[in-house]
ZAMARGU-4260 file (C-alpha; in steps of 0.2 Angstrom, whole numbers, plus 5000, padded with zeros to 4 digits):
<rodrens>
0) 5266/6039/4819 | 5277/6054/4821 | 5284/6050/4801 | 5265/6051/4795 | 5261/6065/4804
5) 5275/6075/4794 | 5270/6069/4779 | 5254/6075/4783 | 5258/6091/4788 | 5269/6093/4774
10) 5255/6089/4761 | 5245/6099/4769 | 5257/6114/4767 | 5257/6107/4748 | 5241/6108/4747
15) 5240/6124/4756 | 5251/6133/4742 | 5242/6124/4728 | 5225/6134/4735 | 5233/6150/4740
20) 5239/6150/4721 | 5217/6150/4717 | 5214/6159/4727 | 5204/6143/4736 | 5203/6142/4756
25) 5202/6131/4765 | 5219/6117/4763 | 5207/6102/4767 | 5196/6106/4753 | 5210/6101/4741
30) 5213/6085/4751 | 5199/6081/4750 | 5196/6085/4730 | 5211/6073/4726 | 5219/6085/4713
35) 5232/6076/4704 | 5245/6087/4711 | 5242/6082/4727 | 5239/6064/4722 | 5259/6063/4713
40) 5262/6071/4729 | 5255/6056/4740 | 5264/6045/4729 | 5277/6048/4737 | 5274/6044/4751
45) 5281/6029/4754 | 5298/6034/4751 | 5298/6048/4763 | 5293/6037/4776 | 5306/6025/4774
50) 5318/6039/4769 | 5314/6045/4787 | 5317/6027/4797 | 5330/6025/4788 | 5339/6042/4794
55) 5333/6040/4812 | 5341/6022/4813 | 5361/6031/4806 | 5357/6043/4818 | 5355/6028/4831
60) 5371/6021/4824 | 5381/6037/4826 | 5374/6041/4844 | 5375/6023/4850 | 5387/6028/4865
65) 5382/6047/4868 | 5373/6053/4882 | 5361/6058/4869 | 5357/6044/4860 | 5345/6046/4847
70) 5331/6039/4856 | 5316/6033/4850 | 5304/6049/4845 | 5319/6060/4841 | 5306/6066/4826
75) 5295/6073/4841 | 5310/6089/4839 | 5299/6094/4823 | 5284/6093/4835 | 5290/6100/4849
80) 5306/6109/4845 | 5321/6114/4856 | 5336/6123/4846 | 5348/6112/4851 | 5364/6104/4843
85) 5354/6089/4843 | 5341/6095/4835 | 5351/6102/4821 | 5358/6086/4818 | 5341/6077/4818
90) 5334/6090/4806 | 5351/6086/4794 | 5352/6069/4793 | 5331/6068/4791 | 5335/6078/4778
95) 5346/6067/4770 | 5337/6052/4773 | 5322/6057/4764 | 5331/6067/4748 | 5342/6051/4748
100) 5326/6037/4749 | 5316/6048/4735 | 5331/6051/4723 | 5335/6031/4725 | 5316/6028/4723
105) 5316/6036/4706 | 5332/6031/4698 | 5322/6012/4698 | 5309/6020/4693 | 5296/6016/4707
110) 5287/6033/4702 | 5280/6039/4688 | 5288/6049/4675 | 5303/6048/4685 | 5319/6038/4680
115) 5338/6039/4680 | 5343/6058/4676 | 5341/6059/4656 | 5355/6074/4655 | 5369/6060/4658
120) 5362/6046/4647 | 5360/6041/4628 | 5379/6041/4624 | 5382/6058/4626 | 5399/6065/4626
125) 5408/6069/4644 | 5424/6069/4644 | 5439/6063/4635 | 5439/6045/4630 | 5421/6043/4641
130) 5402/6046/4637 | 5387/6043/4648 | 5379/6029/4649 | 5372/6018/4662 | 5358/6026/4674
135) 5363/6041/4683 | 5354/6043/4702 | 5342/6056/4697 | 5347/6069/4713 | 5337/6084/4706
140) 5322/6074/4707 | 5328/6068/4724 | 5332/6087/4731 | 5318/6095/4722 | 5303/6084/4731
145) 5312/6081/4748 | 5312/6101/4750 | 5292/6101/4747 | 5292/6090/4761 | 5302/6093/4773
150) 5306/6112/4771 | 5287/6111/4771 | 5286/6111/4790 | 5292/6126/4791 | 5283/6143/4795
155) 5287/6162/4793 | 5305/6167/4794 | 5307/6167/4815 | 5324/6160/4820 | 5319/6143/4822
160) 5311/6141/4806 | 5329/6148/4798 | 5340/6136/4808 | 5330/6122/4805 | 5330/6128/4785
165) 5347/6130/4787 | 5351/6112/4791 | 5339/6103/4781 | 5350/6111/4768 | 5365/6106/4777
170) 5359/6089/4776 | 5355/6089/4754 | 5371/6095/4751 | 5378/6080/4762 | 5369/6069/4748
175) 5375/6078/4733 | 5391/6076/4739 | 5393/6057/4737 | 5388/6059/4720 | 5404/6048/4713
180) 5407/6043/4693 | 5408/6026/4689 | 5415/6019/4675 | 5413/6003/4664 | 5428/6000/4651
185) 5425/5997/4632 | 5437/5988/4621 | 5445/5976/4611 | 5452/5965/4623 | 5450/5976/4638
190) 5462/5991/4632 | 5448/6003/4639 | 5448/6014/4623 | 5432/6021/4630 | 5423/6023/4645
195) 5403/6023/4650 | 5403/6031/4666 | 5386/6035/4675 | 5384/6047/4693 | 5380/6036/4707
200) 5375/6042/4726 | 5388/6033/4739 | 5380/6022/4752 | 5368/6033/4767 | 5381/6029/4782
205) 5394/6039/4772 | 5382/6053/4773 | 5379/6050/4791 | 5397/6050/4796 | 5398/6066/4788
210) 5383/6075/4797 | 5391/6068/4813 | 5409/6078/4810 | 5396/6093/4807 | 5391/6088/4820
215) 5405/6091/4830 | 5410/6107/4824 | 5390/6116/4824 | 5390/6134/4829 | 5379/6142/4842
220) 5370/6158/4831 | 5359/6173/4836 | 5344/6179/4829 | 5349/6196/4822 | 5340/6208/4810
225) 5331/6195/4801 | 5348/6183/4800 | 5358/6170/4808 | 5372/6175/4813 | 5388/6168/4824
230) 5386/6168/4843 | 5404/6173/4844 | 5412/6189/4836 | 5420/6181/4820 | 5427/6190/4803
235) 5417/6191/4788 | 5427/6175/4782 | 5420/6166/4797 | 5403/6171/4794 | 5404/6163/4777
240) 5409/6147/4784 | 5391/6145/4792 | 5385/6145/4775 | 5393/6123/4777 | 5390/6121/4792
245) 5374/6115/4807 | 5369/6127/4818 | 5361/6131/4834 | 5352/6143/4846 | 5352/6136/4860
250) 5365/6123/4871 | 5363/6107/4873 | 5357/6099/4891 | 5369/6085/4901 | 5357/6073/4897
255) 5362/6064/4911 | 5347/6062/4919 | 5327/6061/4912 | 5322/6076/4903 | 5305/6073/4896
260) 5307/6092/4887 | 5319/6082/4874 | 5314/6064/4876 | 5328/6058/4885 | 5329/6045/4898
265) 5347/6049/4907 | 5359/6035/4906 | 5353/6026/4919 | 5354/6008/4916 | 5363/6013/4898
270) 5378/5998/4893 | 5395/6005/4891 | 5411/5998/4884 | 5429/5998/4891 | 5444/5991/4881
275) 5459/5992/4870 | 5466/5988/4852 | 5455/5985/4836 | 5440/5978/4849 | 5433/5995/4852
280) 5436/6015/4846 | 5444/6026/4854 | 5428/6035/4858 | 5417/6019/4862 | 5432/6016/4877
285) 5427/6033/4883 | 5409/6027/4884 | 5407/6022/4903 | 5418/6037/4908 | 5404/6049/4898
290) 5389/6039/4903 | 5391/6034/4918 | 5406/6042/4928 | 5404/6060/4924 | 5385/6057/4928
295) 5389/6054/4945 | 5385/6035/4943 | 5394/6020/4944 | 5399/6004/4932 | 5389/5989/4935
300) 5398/5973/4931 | 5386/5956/4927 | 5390/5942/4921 | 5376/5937/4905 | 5378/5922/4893
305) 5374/5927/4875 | 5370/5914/4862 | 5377/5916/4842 | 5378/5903/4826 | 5394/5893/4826
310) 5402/5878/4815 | 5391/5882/4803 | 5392/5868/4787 | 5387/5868/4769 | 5376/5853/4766
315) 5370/5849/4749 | 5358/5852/4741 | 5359/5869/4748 | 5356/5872/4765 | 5369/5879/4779
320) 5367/5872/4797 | 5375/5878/4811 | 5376/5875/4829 | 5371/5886/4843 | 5385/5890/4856
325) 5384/5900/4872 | 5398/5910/4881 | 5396/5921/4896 | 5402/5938/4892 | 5406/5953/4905
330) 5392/5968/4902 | 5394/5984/4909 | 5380/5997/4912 | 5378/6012/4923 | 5369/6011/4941
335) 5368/6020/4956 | 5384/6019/4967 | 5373/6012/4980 | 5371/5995/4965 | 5390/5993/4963
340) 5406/5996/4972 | 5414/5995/4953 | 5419/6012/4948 | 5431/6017/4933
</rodrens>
């Protein structure tokens, strides 16, 4: 509900633009006119809501054993925002997601008018030994309707509306930068004399482990003479940097406990994981420590039996049959100390 109520506001903020330009008031007139403008505009959709899913469930994947864990309705920081580290990441990787769903979208030309990017096509000449060829993901078209939309919910030039500008931006140019070449050989038995090589975007989770070292490394800003600028006193070189990186106004809560300001619900109850070797990272060993421990709560232990596909056959013709086999696994989760006597 939250992804259509964006999109709504965003058309709306099209719309808006598109009657401020004639001088027209109010926006709903427009809406309700169905200009073709506005109608190319609601093509789209589609794409953006599935570019937004598909952002929220990386930003699941990459929050999965945080205290802050992406919870359901993260897209409620747009509604009700709080300037936090989180919320620049959700605003980035959102971002992404939709730029990344509508510039994919229009390279298989799903849209109208809008294919694979025609500067990089035809044969034309790129480089030694290689011409373009193949179909080139179309990321102007991509970054250029993804801004209407999402930079759309924005308003005046206050400090918010900059940060969250700021890291939308933050989260295009994590697209653009999984644009790779790909090349196909051409020759007489496979010498390779030339190349067709075409611009393709690299798969979403590469852009969402990159939004999560940003992540890491956001900087706290202030709100100063119309700007953003570091909370810290940093060179001019430093202030450059900000230009790459997320940012924030406002620190982050423990969200240890249930805050219902940010849509958390502690980690009460949350599963953790212990371990060594290639099972688990480094940081998901940490997980019980952070979730549980440094939360004033204890580690649960309970026994549960999980069920998974085993001795799975081929029989012809063609259909794979596989047994069902149970094993009882140890699950840790966080409770009250007065639940459990296991502590790490």
């Amino acid at each position: 509900m939250l992804v259509q109520w964006m999109i709504l506001h965003s058309l709306m903020m099209v719309a808006g633009g598109q009657l401020l330009a004639r001088g027209w008031a109010p926006a709903s007139n427009l809406l309700l006119s169905g200009s073709k403008g506005l109608q190319r505009y609601i093509s789209y959709s589609d794409s953006v809501s599935a570019g937004a899913a598909t952002a929220m469930k990386e930003c699941r994947h990459r929050f999965q054993w945080d205290r802050w864990n992406c919870p359901e309705g993260s897209l409620a920081l747009f509604n009700e925002p709080l300037p936090t580290r989180e919320m620049s990441f959700v605003h980035a990787i959102s971002s992404a997601g939709v730029m990344y769903s509508l510039t994919k979208n229009c390279s298989v030309g799903q849209f109208e008018n809008c294919g694979c990017d025609e500067s990089k096509r035809g044969g034309k000449t790129g480089g030694e030994d290689w011409k373009w060829g193949g179909c080139s993901d179309n990321i102007k078209f991509g970054e250029k309707i993804a801004k209407v939309f999402v930079d759309g919910m924005e308003q005046g030039q206050d400090a918010l509306a900059l940060m969250n500008l700021h890291n939308n931006d933050i989260g295009r140019k994590a697209v653009r930068q999984t644009l790779t070449r790909r090349c196909k050989c051409h020759g007489v038995s496979g010498s390779c004399s030339i190349q067709t090589c075409w611009d393709q975007l690299g798969a979403f989770g590469i852009i969402g482990e990159a939004l999560r070292k940003r992540y890491e490394t956001a900087v706290l800003v202030d709100y100063v003479s119309g700007g953003l600028h570091p909370n810290e006193k940093k060179t001019q070189e430093d202030r450059a940097e900000i230009q790459n990186d997320l940012v924030f106004l406002q620190p982050s809560p423990n969200y240890c406990h249930v805050n219902s300001t940010v849509g958390t619900e502690g980690t009460l109850g949350r599963e953790c994981l212990r371990g060594r070797g290639t099972e688990v990272t480094a940081w998901e060993a940490r997980s019980c420590k952070r979730l549980c421990s440094s939360c004033g709560l204890a580690v649960k232990r309970s026994k549960v039996v999980v069920s998974s596909s085993c001795n799975c056959k081929f029989h012809w013709c063609c259909e794979v049959r596989c047994e069902t086999c149970t094993r009882e696994v140890t699950k840790l989760t966080c409770a009250r100390k007065s639940e459990s006597r296991t502590r790490l």
